[in-house]
N, C-alpha and C positions, 0 to 999 in steps of 0.2 A: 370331829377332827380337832387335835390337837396343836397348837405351835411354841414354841418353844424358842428364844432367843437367846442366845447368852455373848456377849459383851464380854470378854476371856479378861481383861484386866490390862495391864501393861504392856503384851504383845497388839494390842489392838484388834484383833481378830475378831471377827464375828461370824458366828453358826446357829442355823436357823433348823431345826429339825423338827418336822412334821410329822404324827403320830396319829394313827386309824385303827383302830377296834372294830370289826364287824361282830366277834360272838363278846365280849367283854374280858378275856383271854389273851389272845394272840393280836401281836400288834405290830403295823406294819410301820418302820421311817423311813424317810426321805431323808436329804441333807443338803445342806447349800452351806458353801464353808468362804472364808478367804486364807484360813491358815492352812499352807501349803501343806503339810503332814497329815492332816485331815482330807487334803482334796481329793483323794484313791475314792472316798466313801459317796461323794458326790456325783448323779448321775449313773453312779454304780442300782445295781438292783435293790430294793428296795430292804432293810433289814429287817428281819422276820422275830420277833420275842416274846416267851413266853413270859405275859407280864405276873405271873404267881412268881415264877423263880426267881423274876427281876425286883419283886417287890418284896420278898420276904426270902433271899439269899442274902449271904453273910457279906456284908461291906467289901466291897475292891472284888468279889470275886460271882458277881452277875455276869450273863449275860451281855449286857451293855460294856462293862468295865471289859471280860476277855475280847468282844468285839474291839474295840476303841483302844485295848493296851498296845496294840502294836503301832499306832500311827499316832499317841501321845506323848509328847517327848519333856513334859514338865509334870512333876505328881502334884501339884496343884492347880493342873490345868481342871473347868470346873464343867467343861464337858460332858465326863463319863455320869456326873451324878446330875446333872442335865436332862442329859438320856433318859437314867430311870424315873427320875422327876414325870417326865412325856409320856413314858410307858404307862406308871403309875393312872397319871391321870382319864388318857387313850381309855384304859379297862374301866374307870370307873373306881379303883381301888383308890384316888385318891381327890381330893376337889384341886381342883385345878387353879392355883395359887400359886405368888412370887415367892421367890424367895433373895434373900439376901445379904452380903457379904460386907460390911464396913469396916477399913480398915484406916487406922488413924495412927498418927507417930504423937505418943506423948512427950515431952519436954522433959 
C-alpha cells in the first residue's frame, strides 16, 4: 500500500490518497480531502486505474487527470500528478519517493 500526502500550497488544503495493487497493474485509491472541490471523491467508491496508462499516457490526459479535471478548479493544483505519482508507485512502475516543488521570490 501506498500513501501519498500533498500539502496543495497556498490554499492550505491537504489530501491524503491511498493506493493498492493486488496484480501490479490495476490500482485501487481512496481519498480523504479538506478541499471542498475534491470532497465528491472522498468516501465515494474507491477509484479503479490502469497504472500502464497512468504511467506512460501523455501528461494532463491520464486517467488520473480526466478523473480529477472536473473537481480541480486551479491548473496548478498538484493533486492530479500526485495521483499518478501513487499509481505509479501502487504497480511497482515506480520507487516510491518525494518529490518536490520550491518556489522562492528573487529580489
Amino acid at each position: 500500500m501506498i500513501q501519498v500526502e500533498v500539502q496543495a500550497g497556498v490554499c492550505g488544503f491537504v489530501s491524503v490518497m491511498t493506493a493498492e495493487s493486488g496484480d501490479m497493474q490495476h490500482v485501487r485509491i481512496t481519498f480523504r480531502t479538506d478541499c471542498p472541490n475534491l470532497k465528491p471523491l472522498e468516501g465515494a467508491d474507491p477509484i479503479l486505474i490502469d497504472a500502464y496508462s497512468d504511467a506512460f499516457g501523455p501528461v494532463g490526459d491520464t486517467q488520473s487527470y480526466r478523473i480529477l479535471r472536473p473537481h480541480v478548479r486551479h491548473a496548478a493544483c498538484p493533486v492530479p500528478m500526485a495521483m499518478v505519482k501513487a499509481v505509479e508507485a501502487a504497480a511497482g512502475l515506480a520507487l516510491p519517493r518525494d518529490v518536490r516543488v520550491t518556489i522562492t521570490r528573487e529580489s
